[in-house]
C-alpha positions in Angstrom: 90.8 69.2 101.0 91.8 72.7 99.4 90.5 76.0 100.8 88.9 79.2 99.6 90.0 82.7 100.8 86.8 85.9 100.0 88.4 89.0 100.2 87.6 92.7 100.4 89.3 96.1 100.7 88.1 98.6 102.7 89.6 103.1 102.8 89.4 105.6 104.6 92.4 107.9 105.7 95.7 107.1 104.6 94.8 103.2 105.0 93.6 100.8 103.1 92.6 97.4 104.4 92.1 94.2 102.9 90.3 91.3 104.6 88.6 88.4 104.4 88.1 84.5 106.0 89.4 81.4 104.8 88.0 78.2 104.9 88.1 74.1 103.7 85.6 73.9 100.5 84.0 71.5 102.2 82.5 74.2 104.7 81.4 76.6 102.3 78.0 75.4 102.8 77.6 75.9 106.0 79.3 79.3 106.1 76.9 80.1 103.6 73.9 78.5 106.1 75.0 80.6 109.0 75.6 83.9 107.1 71.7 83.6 105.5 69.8 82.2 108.9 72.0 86.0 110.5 70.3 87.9 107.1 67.4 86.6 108.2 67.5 87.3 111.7 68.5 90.8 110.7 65.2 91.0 108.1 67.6 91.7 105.1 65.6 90.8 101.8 67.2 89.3 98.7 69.3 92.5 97.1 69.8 94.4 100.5 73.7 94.5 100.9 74.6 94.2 104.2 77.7 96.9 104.8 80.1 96.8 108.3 80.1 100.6 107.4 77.1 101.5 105.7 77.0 105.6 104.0 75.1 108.1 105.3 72.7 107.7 103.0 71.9 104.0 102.4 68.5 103.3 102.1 69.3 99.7 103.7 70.8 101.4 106.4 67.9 103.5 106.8 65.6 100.6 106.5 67.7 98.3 109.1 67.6 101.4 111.7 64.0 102.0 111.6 63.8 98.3 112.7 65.5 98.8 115.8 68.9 97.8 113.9 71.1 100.3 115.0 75.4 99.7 114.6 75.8 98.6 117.8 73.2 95.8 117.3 74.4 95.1 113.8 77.6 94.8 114.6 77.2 92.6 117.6 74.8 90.2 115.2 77.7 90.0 112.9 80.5 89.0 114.9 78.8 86.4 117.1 77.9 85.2 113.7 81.3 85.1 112.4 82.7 84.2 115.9 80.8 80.7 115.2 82.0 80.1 111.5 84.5 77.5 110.5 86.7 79.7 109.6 90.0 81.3 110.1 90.0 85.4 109.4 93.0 87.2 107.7 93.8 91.1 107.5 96.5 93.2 106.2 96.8 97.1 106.5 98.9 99.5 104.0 99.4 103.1 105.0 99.8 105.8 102.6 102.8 107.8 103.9 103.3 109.9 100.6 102.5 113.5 100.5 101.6 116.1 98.7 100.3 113.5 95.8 96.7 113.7 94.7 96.4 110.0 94.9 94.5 107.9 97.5 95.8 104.4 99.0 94.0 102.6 96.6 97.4 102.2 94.7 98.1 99.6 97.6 95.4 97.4 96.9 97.5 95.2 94.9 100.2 94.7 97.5 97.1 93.4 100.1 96.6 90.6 97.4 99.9 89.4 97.4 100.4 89.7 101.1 97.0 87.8 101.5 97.4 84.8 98.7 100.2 84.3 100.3 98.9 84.0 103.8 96.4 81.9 102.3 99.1 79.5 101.1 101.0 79.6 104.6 97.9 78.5 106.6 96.9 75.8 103.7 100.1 74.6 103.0 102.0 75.3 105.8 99.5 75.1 109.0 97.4 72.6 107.9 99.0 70.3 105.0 96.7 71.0 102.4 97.4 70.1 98.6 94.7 71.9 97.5 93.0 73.0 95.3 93.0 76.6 96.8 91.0 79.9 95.4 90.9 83.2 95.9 87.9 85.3 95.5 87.2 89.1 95.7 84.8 91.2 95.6 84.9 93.3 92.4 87.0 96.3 93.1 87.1 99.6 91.8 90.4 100.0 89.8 93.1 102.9 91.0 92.9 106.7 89.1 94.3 106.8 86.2 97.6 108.6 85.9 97.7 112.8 85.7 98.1 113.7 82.0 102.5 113.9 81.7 102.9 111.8 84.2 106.0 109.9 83.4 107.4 108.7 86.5 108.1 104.7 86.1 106.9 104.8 89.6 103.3 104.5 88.0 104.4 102.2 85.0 101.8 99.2 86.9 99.2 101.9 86.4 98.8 100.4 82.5 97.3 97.9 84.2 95.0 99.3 86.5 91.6 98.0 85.0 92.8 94.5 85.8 95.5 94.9 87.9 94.9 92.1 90.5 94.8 89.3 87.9 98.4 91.0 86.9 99.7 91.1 90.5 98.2 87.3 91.1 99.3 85.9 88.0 103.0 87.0 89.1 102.5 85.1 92.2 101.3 82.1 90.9 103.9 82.3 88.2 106.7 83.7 90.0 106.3 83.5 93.5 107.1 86.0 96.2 110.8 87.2 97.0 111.4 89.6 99.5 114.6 90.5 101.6 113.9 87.5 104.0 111.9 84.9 102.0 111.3 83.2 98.8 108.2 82.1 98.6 107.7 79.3 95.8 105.2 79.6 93.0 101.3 79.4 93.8 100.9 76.8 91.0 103.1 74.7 92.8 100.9 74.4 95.9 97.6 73.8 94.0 96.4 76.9 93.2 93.8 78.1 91.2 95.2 79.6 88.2 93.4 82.7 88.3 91.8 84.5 91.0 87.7 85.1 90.7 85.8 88.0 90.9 82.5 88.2 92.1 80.1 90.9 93.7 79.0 91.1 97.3 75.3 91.9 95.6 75.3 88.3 94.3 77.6 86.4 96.8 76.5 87.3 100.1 80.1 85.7 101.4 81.8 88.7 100.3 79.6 90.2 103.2 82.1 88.2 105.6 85.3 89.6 103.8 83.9 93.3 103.9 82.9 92.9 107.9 86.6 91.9 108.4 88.0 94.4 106.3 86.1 97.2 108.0 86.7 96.2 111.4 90.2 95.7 110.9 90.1 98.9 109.3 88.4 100.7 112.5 90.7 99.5 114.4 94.0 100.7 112.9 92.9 104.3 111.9 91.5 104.8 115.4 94.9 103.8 116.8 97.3 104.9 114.3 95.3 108.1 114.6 95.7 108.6 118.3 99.3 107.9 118.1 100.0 109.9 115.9 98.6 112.7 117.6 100.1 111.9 120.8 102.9 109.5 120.5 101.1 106.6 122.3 97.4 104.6 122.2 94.8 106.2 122.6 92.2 105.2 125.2 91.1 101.4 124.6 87.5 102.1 122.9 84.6 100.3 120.8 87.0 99.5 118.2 89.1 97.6 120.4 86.5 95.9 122.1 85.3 94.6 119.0 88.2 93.6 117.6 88.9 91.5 120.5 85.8 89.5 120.7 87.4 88.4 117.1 90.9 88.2 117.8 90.7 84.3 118.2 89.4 83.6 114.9 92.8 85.1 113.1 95.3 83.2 112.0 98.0 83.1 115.1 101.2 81.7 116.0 102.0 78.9 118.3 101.5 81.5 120.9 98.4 82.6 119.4 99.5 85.8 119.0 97.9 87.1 115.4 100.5 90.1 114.7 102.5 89.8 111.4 100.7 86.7 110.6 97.0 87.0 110.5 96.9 90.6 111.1 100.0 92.7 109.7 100.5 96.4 108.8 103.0 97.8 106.4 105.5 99.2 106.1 106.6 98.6 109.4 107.8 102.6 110.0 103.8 103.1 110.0 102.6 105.6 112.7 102.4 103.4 116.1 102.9 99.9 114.3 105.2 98.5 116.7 102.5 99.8 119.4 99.8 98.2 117.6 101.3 95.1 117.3 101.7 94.9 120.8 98.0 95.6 121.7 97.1 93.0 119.6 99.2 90.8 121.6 97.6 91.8 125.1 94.3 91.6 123.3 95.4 87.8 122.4 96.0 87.2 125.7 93.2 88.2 127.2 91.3 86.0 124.8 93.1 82.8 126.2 93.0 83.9 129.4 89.3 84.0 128.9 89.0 80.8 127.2 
């Protein structure tokens, strides 16, 4: 049986996070189930897109609230709803370090999908000894800037592609594979992948729902402690963000010690304010989880 991986991206800051679930084909339906009965529950109607961090001025938002559906209630809905699916949940954060550029870390977005096909194909493959056929779907993305007029630095060169640049970076992976100073990671077509990645749009595929919640709280989480760190040289106080992280931590992809940093939930580069800090958090917060379970 292969499995599907819905992604998302999610910015704010100098991050950008991309998230999402994955699970067997087989259980699409009843991810699909679960995620409508909570819609329901939460008196969403048929084009109401259910955001983890809705704008100030979203009419849905504003709807939702008026209801009694304030954040705290959404976001407790939503991840004992996701807590229950048969899934496995996936995150990887890229922080901007460049300065003085007038870009935003949007460029990045491309590096998240490579990072994430390929922990797709370590958890099918590797973890549970899948074949396939795998996909990959996204939610339709909003392509990078364009380049500043005389811009010639072959640092941007990838920006020829930016209308359509994650079919370019996936295509390379499924071609290619993935080498990096520690790994080679064989082609995607060689471990039944699909040979293209899909996009779709959260309006029409309420499962892209899922990969934005994830997306957004991993998000939460990092620029709330990357933040404090950064400001202080440590953690900041353990807050909401934290707390709701953890009620999810179990549903990432872990390690034989269930620990879910660098494999379910990494950050690059690895010199990023507090990383090393962060990654240790998320170990206690692992811990605690089995300690509670």
């Amino acid at each position: 049986m292969g499995y599907v991986l819905h992604l998302d991206e999610s910015l704010r800051w100098r991050l950008i996070v991309v998230g999402g679930f994955i699970c067997e084909h087989g259980a699409l339906v009843r991810v699909a189930e679960n995620w409508a009965s909570m819609r329901r529950t939460m008196g969403l109607i048929d084009g109401e897109l259910l955001k983890w961090n809705f704008g100030q001025k979203s009419k849905t938002r504003a709807r939702l609230e008026s209801a009694g559906w304030n954040k705290i209630k959404r976001n407790e809905l939503v991840i004992a709803t996701i807590a229950a699916l048969p899934a496995v949940l996936i995150a990887d954060g890229l922080y901007d370090a460049r300065r003085g550029l007038s870009r935003g870390p949007l460029d990045f977005y491309r590096y998240g999908i490579d990072y994430l096909c390929t922990g797709l194909r370590n958890y099918a493959c590797w973890d549970m000894g899948s074949d396939g056929p795998h996909l990959v779907v996204i939610d339709s993305p909003s392509p990078p800037p364009r380049p500043r007029p005389g811009t010639d630095d072959s640092s941007f060169e990838w920006l020829k592609d930016r209308e359509h640049i994650w079919h370019v970076h996936y295509g390379k992976r499924y071609r290619e594979g993935f080498k990096s100073a520690r790994a080679h990671i064989e082609p995607l077509a060689d471990d039944g992948f699909y040979p293209s990645l899909l996009v779709s749009n959260a309006k029409f595929n309420p499962l892209l729902e899922i990969a934005d919640a994830v997306a957004g709280l991993a998000l939460d989480f990092l620029e709330y402690n990357m933040k404090g760190f950064a400001a202080s040289g440590k953690l900041p106080p353990e807050s909401w963000e934290d707390e709701l992280l953890a009620q999810l931590v179990a549903k990432f992809r872990g390690g034989p010690d269930g620990h879910i940093g660098r494999r379910g939930f990494t950050l690059f580069p690895s010199w990023a304010p507090g990383a090393e800090s962060v990654y240790a958090w998320l170990d206690r917060l692992c811990e605690r989880a089995q300690a509670r379970a």
